[in-house]
C-alpha positions in Angstrom: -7.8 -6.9 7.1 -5.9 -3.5 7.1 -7.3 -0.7 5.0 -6.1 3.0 4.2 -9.0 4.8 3.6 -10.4 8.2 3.8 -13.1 9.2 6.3 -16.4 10.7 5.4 -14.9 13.9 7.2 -11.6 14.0 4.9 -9.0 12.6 7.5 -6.7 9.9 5.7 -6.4 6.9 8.2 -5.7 3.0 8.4 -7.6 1.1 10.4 -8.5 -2.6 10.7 -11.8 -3.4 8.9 -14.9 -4.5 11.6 -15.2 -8.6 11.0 -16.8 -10.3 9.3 -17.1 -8.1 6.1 -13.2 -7.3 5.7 -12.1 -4.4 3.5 -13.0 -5.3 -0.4 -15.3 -3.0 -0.8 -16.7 0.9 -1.4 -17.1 1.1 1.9 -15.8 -0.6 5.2 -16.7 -0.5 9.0 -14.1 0.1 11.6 -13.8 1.4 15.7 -13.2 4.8 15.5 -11.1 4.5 18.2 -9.0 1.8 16.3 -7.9 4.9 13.5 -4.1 5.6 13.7 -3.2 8.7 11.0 -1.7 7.9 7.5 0.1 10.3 5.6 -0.7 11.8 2.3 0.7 10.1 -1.0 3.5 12.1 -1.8 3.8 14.5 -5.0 7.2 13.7 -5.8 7.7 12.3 -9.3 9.2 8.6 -8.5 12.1 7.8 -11.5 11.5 5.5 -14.1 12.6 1.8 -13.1 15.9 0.6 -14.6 15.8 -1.3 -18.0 18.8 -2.7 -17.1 19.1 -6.0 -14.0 22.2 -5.0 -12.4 23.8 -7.9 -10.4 27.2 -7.9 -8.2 30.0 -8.9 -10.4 30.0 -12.9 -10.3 26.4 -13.5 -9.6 24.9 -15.9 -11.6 21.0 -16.4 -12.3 19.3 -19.3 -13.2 16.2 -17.5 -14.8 15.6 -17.1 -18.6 14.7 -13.2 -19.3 11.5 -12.8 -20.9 
């Protein structure tokens, strides 16, 4: 199981969680030497999803919207 995680040292990294434990939890064990870098979140604002479905012109869809 993959995890993104901070360290205890502040470093933002993903790593694969040591078995058999996995990653659903507070804390998780991995190989340090298995840590590869992950960028920060970023601070730009995302825009608001679409109200709107927009489909190419002739598309048809079988679902009923909600």
């Amino acid at each position: 199981m993959e995890v993104c995680a901070e360290t205890e040292d502040g470093r933002r990294v993903i790593a694969t969680t040591a078995l058999p434990h996995g990653g659903f939890a507070d804390h998780a064990l991995a190989d340090a030497a298995g840590l590869l870098p992950a960028p920060r979140p970023s601070t730009t604002p995302r825009p608001p999803p679409s109200t709107s479905a927009t489909r190419p012109a002739g598309s048809a869809c079988t679902a009923a919207p909600p």
